[in-house]
C-alpha positions in Angstrom: 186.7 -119.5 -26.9 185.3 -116.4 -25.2 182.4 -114.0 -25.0 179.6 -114.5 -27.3 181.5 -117.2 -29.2 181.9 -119.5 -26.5 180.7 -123.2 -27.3 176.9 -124.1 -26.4 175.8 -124.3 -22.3 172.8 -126.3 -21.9 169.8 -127.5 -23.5 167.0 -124.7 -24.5 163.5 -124.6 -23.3 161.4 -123.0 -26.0 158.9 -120.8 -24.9 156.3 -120.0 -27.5 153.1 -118.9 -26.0 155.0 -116.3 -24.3 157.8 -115.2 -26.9 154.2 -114.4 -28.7 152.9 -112.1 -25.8 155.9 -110.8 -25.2 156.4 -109.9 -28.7 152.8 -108.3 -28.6 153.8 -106.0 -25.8 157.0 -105.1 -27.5 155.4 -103.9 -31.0 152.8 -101.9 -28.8 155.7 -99.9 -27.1 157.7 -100.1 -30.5 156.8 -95.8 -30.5 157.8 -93.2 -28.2 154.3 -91.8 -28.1 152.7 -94.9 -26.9 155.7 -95.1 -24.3 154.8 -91.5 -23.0 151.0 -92.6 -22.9 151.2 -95.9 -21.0 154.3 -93.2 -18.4 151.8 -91.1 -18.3 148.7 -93.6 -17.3 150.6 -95.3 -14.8 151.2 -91.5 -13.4 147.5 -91.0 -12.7 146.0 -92.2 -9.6 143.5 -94.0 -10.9 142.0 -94.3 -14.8 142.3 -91.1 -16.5 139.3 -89.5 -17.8 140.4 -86.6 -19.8 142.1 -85.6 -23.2 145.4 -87.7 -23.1 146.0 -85.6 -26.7 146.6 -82.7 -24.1 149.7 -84.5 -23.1 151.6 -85.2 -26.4 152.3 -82.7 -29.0 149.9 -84.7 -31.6 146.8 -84.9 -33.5 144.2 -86.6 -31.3 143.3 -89.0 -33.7 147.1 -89.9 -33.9 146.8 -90.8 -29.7 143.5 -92.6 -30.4 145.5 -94.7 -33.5 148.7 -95.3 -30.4 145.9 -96.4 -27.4 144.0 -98.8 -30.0 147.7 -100.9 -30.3 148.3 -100.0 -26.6 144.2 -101.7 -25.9 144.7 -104.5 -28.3 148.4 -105.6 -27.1 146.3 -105.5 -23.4 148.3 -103.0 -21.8 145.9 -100.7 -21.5 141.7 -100.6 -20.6 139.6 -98.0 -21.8 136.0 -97.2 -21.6 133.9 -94.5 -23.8 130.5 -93.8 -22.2 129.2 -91.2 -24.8 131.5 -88.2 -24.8 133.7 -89.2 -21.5 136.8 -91.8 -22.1 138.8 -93.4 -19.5 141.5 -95.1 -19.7 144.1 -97.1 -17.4 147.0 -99.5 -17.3 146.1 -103.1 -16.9 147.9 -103.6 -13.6 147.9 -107.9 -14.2 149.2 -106.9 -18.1 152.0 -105.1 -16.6 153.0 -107.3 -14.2 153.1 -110.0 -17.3 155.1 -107.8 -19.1 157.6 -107.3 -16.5 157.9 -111.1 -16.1 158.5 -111.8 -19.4 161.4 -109.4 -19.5 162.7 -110.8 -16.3 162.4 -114.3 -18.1 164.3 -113.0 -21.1 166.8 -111.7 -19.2 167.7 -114.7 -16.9 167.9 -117.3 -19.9 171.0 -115.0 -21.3 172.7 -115.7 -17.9 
């Protein structure tokens, strides 16, 4: 048989720890907006301090709702010190990220 159908290759190595992160990171990008906010952050020089609601064409409590899953999946850091919030990418988070995909991609090989 060919393609997809083709009879089983070798054994498979479970991964659960990290099918469960990377299935964390994957429901936090599951929406364009939080997509456009974690672009956007990565687009900054360093950890953006102003309104990211300025940047998306939504209620700022909507953006707050989309950094909350973007903070808890680890993806992104924030600080609020009174009025000011900053926030940036979490470079090591990202770089876990892209590993994982990398992983995902080389067991379909």
């Amino acid at each position: 048989m060919d393609g997809c159908c083709s009879e089983a290759g070798g054994a498979f190595e479970g991964r659960p720890e990290e099918d469960e992160r990377l299935a964390g990171f994957a429901k936090a990008l599951g929406h364009p907006h939080r997509v456009h906010i974690l672009r956007f952050l990565l687009a900054q020089e360093a950890c953006f301090a102003g309104e990211i609601a300025d940047q998306l064409p939504i209620a700022a409590s909507t953006v707050s709702q989309h950094l909350g899953h973007l903070k808890e999946a680890g993806l992104v850091k924030g600080e609020v010190d009174g009025p000011r919030r900053c926030y940036c990418v979490d470079p090591e988070a990202l770089a876990l990220l892209q590993q994982l995909v990398g992983g995902l991609c080389a067991t379909a090989r």
